[in-house]
N, C-alpha and C positions, 0 to 999 in steps of 0.2 A: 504494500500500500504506500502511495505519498502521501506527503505532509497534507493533502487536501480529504485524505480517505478513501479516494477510489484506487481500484487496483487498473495495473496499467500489464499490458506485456510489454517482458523484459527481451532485452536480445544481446546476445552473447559479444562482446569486446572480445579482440582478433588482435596478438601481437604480429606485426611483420617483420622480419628480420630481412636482410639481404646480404648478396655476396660482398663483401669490403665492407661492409657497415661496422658500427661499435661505437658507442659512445662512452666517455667516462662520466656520464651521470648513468643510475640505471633504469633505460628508457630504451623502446624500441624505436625502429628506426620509422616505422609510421603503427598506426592502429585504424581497425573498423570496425562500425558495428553496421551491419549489414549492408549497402551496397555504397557508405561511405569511406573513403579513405581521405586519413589525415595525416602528412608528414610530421616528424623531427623537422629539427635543424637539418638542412643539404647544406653542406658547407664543400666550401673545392678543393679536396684532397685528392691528390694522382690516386686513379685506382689502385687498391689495394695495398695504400701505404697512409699515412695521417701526415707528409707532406702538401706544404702548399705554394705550391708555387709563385717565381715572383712574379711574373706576366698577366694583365690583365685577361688577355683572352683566354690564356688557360684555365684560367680561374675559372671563367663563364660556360666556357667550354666543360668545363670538371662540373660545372653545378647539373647542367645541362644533363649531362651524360651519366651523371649518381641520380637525377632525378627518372630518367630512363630507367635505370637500374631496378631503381626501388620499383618504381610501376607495374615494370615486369614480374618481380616476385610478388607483388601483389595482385595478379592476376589482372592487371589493366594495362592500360595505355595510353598516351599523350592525348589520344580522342576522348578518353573519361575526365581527361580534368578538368577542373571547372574556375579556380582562382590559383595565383599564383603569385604569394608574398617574397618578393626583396628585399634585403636589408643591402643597402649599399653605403661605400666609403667614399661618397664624393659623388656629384652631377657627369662628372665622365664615366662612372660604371654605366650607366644609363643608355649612352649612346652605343654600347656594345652588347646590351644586353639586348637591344634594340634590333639589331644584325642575328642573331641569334635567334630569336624571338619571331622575326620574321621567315627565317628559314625553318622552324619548329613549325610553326602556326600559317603558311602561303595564304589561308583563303580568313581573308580581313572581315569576313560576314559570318566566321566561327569560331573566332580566336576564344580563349577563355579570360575572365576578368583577370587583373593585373594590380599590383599597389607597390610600389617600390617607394622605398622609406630612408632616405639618409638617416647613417646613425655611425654610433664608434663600436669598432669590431676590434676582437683580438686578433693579438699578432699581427701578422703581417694579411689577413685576411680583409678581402676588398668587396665581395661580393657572400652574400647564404642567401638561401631560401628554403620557405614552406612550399610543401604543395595539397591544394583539396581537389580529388577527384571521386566523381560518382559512377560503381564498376555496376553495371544494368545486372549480371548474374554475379551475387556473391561467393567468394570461394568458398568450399566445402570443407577444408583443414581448420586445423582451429589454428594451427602456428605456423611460420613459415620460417625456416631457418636457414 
């Protein structure tokens, strides 16, 4: 029951793990409950290492292609997602996320929403992002590792 007293159904919360993921808090690398997916932190680490490069594009490139990542083990893909949080270090991430972004997304009449936020990152880190995607059949596992 909630706090109002009616009973609701519940539905089951989905950790997703992926290949190269890990965090040092302990959190997966997205979660769902039912045909919702919501990332972590995507930050631009070279696959399968917690380097981050110093190049801007690689960095974009790295957010890009861990966010690929994860989608895949979560049983989706770039057509399921539906907003996509930035945090960036400066007004020039922006114009290359932009290059990116247009190459991800070609048809401008189905892009998904978008919010890119200047702010202070650690390290030598220039660009993270969230991602929310809705997968139409949710996956059947309960964990994906």
């Amino acid at each position: 029951m909630d706090t109002a007293g009616s009973t609701r159904a519940t539905t089951k919360r989905i950790s997703i793990d992926a290949p190269g993921y890990g965090h040092a808090a302990p959190i997966p690398a997205a979660s769902s409950i039912g045909p919702l997916i919501a990332s972590s932190t995507i930050a631009p680490f070279d696959p399968g290492t917690r380097r981050i490069p110093d190049d801007l594009n690689a960095q974009v490139h790295n957010v890009f292609h861990r966010a690929g990542v994860l989608l895949n083990a979560a049983a989706a893909s770039w057509d399921d997602v539906i907003m996509v949080n930035f945090v960036i270090s400066g007004p020039v991430v922006r114009e290359v996320i932009d290059r990116f972004w247009v190459d991800q997304f070609p048809d401008a009449s189905a892009r998904p929403a978008r919010q890119i936020v200047v702010g202070i990152l650690p390290d030598k880190l220039m660009v993270q992002c969230t991602v929310l995607a809705y997968r139409p059949q949710p996956a059947s596992s309960e964990s994906r590792q």
